[in-house]
C-alpha positions as CSV (number, residue, x, y, z in Angstrom):
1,X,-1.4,-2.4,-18.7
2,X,1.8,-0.9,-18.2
3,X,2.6,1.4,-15.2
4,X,5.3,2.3,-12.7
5,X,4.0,-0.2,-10.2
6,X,3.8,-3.2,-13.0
7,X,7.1,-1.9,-14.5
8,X,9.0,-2.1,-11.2
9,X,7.8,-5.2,-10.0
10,X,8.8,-6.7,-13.7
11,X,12.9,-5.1,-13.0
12,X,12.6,-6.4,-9.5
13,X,11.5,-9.9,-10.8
14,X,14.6,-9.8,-13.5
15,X,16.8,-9.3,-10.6
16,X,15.5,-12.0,-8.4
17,X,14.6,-9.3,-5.3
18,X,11.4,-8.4,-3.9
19,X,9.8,-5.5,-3.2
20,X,10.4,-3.3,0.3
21,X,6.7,-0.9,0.3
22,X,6.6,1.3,3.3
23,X,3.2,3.1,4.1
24,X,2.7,6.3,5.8
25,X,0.0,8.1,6.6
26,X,-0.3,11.8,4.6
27,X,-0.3,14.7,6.8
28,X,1.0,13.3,9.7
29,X,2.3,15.5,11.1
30,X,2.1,17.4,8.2
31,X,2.1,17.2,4.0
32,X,5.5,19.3,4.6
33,X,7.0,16.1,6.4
34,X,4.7,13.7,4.7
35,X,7.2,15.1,1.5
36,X,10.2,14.7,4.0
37,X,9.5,10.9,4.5
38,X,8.9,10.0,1.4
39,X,11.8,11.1,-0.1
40,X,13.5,9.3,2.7
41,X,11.8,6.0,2.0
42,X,13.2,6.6,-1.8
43,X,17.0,7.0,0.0
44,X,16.9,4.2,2.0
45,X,15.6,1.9,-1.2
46,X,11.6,1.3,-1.1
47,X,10.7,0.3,-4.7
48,X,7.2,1.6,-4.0
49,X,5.0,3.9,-1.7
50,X,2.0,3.4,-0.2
51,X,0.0,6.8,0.5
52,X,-2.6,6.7,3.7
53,X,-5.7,9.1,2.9
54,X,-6.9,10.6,6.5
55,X,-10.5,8.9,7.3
56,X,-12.8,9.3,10.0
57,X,-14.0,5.4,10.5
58,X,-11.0,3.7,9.2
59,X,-12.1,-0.1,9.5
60,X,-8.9,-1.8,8.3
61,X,-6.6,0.5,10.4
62,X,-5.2,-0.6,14.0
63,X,-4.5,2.2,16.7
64,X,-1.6,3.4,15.7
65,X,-2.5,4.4,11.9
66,X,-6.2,5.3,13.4
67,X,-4.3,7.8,15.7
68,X,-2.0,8.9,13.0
69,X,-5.4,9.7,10.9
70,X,-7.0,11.7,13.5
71,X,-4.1,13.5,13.8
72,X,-4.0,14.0,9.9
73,X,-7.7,15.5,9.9
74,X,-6.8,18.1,12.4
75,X,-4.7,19.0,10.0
76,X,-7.5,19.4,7.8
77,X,-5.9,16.8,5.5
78,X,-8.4,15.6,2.7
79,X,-8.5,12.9,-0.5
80,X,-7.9,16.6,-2.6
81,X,-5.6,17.5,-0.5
82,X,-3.6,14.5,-0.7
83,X,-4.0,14.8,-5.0
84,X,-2.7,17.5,-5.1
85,X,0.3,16.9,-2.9
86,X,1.0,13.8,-5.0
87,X,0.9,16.4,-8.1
88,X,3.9,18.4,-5.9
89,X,5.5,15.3,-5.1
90,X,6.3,14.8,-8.4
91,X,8.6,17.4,-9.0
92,X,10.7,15.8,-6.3
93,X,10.4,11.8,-7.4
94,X,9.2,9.4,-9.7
95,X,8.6,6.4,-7.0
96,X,5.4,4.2,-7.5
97,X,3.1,6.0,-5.5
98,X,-0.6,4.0,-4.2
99,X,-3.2,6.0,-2.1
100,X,-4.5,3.7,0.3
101,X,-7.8,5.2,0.8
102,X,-11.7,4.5,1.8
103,X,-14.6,4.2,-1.0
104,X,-16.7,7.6,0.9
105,X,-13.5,9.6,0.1
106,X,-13.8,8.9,-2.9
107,X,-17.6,8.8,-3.7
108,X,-17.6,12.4,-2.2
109,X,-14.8,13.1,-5.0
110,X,-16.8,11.9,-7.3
111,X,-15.3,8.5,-8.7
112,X,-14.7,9.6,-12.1
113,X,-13.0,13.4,-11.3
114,X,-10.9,11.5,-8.5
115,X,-9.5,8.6,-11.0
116,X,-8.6,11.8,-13.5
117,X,-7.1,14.0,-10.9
118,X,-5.2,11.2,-9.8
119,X,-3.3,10.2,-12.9
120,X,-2.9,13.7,-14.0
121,X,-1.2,14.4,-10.1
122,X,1.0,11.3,-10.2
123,X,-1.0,8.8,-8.5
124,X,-0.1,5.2,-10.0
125,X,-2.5,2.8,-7.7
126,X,-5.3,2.7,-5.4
127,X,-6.2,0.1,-2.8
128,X,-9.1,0.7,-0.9
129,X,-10.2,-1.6,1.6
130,X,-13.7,-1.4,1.6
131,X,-14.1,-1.6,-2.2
132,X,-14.6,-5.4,-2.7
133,X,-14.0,-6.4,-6.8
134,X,-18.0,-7.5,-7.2
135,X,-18.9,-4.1,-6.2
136,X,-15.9,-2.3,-8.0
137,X,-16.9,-2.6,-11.9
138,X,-17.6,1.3,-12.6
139,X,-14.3,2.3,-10.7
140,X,-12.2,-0.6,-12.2
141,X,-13.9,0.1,-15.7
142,X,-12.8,3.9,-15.0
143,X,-9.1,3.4,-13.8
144,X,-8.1,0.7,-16.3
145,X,-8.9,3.6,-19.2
146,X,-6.8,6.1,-17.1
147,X,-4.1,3.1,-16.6
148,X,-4.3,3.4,-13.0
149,X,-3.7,0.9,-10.9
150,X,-6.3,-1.4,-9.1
151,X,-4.8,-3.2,-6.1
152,X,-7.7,-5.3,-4.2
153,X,-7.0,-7.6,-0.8
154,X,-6.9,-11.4,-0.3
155,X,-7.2,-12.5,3.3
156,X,-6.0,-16.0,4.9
157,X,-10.0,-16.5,4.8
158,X,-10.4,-15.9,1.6
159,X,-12.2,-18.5,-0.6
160,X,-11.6,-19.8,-4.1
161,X,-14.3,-17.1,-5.8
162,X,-13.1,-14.3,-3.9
163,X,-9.4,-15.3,-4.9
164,X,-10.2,-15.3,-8.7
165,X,-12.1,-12.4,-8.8
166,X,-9.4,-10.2,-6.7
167,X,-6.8,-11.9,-9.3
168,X,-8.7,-10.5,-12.1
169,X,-9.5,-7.7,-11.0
170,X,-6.3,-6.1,-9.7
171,X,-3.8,-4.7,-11.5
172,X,-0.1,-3.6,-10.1
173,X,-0.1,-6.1,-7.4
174,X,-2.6,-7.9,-5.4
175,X,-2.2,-7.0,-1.5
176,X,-2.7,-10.1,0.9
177,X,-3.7,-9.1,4.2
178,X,-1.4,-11.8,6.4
179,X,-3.6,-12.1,9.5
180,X,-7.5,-11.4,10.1
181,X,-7.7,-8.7,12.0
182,X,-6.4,-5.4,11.7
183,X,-2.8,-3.4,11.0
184,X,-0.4,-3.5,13.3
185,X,-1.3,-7.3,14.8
186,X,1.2,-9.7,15.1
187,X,2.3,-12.3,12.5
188,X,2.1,-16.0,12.9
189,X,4.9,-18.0,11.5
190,X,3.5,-21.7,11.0
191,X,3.8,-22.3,7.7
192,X,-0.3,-21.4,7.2
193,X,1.0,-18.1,5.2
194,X,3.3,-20.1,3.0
195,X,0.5,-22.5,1.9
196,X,-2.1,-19.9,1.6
197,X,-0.4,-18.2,-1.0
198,X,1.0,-20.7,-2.8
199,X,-2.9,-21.6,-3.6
200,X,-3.2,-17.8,-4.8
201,X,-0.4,-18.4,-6.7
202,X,-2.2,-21.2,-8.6
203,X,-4.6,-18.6,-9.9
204,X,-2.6,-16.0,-11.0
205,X,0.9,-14.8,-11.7
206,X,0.2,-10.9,-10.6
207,X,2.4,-9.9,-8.1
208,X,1.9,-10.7,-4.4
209,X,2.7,-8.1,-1.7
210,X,2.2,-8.9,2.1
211,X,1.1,-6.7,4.6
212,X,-0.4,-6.0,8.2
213,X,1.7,-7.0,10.8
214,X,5.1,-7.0,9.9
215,X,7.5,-4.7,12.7
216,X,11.1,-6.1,12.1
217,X,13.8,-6.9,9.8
218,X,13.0,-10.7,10.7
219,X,9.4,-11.0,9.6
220,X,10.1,-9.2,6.8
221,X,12.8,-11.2,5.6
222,X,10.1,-14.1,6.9
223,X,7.8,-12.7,4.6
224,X,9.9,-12.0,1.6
225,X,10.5,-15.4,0.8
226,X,6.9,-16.2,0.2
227,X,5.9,-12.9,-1.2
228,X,7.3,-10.8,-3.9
229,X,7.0,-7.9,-1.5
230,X,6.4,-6.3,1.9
231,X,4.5,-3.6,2.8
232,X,5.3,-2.1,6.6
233,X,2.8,0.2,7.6
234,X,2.0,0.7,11.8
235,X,5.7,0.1,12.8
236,X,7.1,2.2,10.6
237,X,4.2,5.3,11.4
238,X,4.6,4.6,15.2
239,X,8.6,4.6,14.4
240,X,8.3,8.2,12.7
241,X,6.2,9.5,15.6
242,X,7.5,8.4,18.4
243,X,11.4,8.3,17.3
244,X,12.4,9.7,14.5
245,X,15.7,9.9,14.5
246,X,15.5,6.0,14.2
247,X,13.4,5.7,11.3
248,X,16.3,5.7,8.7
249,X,17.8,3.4,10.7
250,X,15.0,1.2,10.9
251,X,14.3,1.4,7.0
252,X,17.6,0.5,6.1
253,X,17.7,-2.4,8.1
254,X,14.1,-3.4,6.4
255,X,15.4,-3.3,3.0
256,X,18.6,-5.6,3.6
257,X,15.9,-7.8,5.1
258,X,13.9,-8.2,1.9
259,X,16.1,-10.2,-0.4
């Protein structure tokens, strides 16, 4: 299946670099920004972006992405909402683009009007947390006929059968969650991440992207020479909320990390 997530990851692979995929969390503070920072992420090099959906019980999420959520709902900030803005984005850029939702989001959408509003806005990939693969064959049945995207989660606890399924189920990349626990915790560098997914990699040659916990230049350049990309996600929302005059700063010095 060929899409702008799979296509870009194929160029980046030609060229020997890896992919730099900043998250932020829609409508926080506001879709109007959420635009603003997006396009920003495209100036200072990100190969792809991943989209936060607002959710009420966000299991995955550490504070600072849980605070950037409530803040998003008071905003009134929904899963339609956030189509629709994708459908504006558009006219603006042609980035990858993955919503990084929950499955009640989406079940309240109704799977099948959500996969087909998706596409139609833009949307090239969705990873959502709480959507194992075993309990994903309607939606992954749905999006490969709309060619979008499926990107499941491998954790450091992952066994054998849960690695095979997520390789065969995903599509775009596969996301491997770098510490068990939640975003925004801090990365361990003793060589455990480096054997971990070289035993993925035995199972499949999709695309690995890391994510949850990396906050500086140095893990990501740690990171990018295991992985075939990064995502930042906390650092990079606490970064545009708390100081945002640094945060181009701060991205460019993330992507000459990722090499």
């Amino acid at each position: 299946m060929r899409t702008r997530i799979s296509e870009t990851f194929k160029r980046l692979q030609k060229e020997g670099k890896k992919a730099f995929i900043p998250y932020i969390m829609s409508g926080d503070p506001s879709l109007e920004k959420t635009k603003d920072i997006v396009l920003l992420f495209e100036e200072c090099g990100a190969d792809i972006v991943e989209l936060g959906v607002p959710f009420s019980d966000p299991l995955a999420d550490g504070p600072v992405i849980q605070r950037a959520s409530e803040r998003a709902l008071k905003n009134k900030v929904t899963l339609r909402k956030v189509v629709s803005h994708v459908k504006e984005l558009r006219f603006f850029t042609q980035i990858p683009l993955a919503l990084m939702t929950y499955f009640n989001p989406v079940f309240k959408y109704g799977m099948e009007s959500f996969i087909k509003d998706a596409r139609v806005a833009g949307v090239d990939g969705v990873i959502i947390p709480d959507l194992p693969p075993d309990e994903a064959g309607d939606f992954i049945l749905l999006a490969r006929k709309a060619a979008l995207d499926t990107i499941f989660l491998l954790a450091p606890t992952s066994t054998e059968d849960r690695i095979k399924k997520v390789a065969k189920a995903s599509t775009g990349f596969i996301y491997y969650v770098s510490i068990t626990g939640i975003t925004g915790a801090g990365l361990l560098f003793d060589g455990s991440m480096d054997t971990l997914i070289s035993n993925i990699k035995r199972y499949t040659d999709k695309p690995l992207a890391v994510g949850f916990g990396v906050s500086n230049p140095e893990n990501a350049s740690a990171v990018a020479k295991v992985s075939d990309g990064v995502i930042v996600g906390s650092a990079i929302v606490r970064k545009a909320h708390e100081n945002p005059d640094e945060l181009k700063s701060y991205l460019l010095n993330l992507r000459k990390a990722i090499i």
